[in-house]
C-alpha positions in Angstrom: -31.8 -0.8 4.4 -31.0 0.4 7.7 -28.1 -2.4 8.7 -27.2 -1.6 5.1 -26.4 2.0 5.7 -24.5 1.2 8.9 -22.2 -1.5 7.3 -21.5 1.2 4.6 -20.9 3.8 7.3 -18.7 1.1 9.3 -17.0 -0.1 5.8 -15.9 3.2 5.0 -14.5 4.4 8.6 -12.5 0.9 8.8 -11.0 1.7 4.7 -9.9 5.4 6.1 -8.3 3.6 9.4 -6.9 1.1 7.1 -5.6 3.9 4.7 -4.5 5.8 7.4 -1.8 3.0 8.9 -0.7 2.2 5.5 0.5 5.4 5.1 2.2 5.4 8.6 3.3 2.1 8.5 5.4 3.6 5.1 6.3 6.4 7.0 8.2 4.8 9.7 10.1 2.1 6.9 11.4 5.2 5.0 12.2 7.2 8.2 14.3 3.5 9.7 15.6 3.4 6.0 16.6 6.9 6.4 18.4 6.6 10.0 20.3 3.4 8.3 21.8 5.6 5.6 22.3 8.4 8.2 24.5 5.5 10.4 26.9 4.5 7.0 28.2 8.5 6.3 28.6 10.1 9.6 29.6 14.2 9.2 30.5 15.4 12.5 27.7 17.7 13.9 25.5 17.7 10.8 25.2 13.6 10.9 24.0 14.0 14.4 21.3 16.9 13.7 20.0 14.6 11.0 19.9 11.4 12.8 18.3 13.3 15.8 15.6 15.1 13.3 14.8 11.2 12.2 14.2 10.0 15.7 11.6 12.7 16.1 9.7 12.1 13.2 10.2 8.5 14.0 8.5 9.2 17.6 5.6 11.0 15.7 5.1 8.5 13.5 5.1 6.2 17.0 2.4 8.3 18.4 0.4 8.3 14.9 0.0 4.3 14.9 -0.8 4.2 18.9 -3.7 6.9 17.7 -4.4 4.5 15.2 -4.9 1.3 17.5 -7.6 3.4 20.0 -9.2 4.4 16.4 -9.1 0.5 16.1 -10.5 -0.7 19.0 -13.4 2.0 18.6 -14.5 0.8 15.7 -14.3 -2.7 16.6 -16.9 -1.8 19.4 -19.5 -1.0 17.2 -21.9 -3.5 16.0 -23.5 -2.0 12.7 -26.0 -4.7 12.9 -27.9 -3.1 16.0 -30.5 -1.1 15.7 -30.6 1.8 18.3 -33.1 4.2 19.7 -30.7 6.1 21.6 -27.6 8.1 20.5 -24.5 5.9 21.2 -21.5 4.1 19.3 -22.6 3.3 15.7 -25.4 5.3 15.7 -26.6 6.4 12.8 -28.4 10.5 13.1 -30.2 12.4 11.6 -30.3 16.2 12.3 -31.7 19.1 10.8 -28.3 20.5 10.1 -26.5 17.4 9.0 -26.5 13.4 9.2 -23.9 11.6 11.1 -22.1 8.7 11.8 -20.9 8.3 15.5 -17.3 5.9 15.2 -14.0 7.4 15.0 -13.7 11.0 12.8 -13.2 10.3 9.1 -14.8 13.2 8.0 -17.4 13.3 4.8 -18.6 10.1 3.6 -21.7 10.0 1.1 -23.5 7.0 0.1 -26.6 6.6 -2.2 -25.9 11.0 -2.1 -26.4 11.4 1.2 -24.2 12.9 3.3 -22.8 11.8 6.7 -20.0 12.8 8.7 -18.1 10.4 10.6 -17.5 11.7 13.7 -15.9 10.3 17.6 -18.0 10.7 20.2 -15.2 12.0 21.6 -15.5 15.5 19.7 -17.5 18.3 20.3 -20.6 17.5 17.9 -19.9 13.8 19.0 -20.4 15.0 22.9 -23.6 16.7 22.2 -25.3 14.1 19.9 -24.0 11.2 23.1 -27.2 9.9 24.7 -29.5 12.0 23.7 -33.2 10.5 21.0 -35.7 11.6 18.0 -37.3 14.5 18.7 -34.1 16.0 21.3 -33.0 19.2 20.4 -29.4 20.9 21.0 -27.4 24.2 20.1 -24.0 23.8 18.3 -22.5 27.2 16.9 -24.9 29.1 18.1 -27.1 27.0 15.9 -30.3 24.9 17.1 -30.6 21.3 16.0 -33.0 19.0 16.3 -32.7 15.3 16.3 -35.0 13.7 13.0 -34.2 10.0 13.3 -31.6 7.7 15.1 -30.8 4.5 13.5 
């Protein structure tokens, strides 16, 4: 059950990565489309504005799939097959507050009603909940939280 629960944890952060570049991937063929069309009518000044307002959205778009390669290589750390005692990448948590998954943020992902939230370890939540075991506890918000179980 508790591999189980990890591969459906991993599963579902790898289909939001996977969701994620597929929409960027799009992104940057309709912005190259776009700066193709922009190259066959050429308007003076306003040609130039428009081609230059492609090229940045083109750079986003640049910096969105090189965000999306370190999400990548994250996930392709984690080994949902290990069991672990200790907080660390692919844990599993428990809390008192909430349950979480430590991988790359994908936000709220329930399975069998549960709720987890997949969260970096580079975030704040994600710092706190880094190293530490059952029974640690730890203020977030202004909040105390206590760690129930670490798979």
């Amino acid at each position: 059950m508790k591999t189980v629960l990890k591969q459906e944890l991993y599963h579902n952060c790898k289909m939001f990565i996977d969701n994620r570049l597929l929409t960027v991937k799009n992104s940057i063929t309709d912005i190259e489309q776009s700066l193709q069309s922009e190259t066959k009518s050429s308007a003076g000044d306003k040609h130039e504005t428009g081609r230059a307002m492609l090229q940045l959205e083109r750079e986003k778009a640049g910096q969105q799939l090189a965000e999306i390669q370190k999400q990548y290589q994250l996930l392709n750390r984690i080994k949902p097959e290990i069991a672990q005692s200790t907080i660390a990448l692919g844990a599993v948590v428990y809390t008192t507050q909430s349950n979480y998954f430590i991988g790359v943020s994908a936000g709220e992902i329930i399975i069998d009603e549960q709720h987890f939230f997949a969260v970096s370890p580079a975030t704040p939540i994600g710092k706190l909940l880094m190293s530490k075991s059952e029974g640690d506890s730890f203020q977030f918000r202004q909040q105390d939280i206590r760690i129930l179980k670490v798979l």
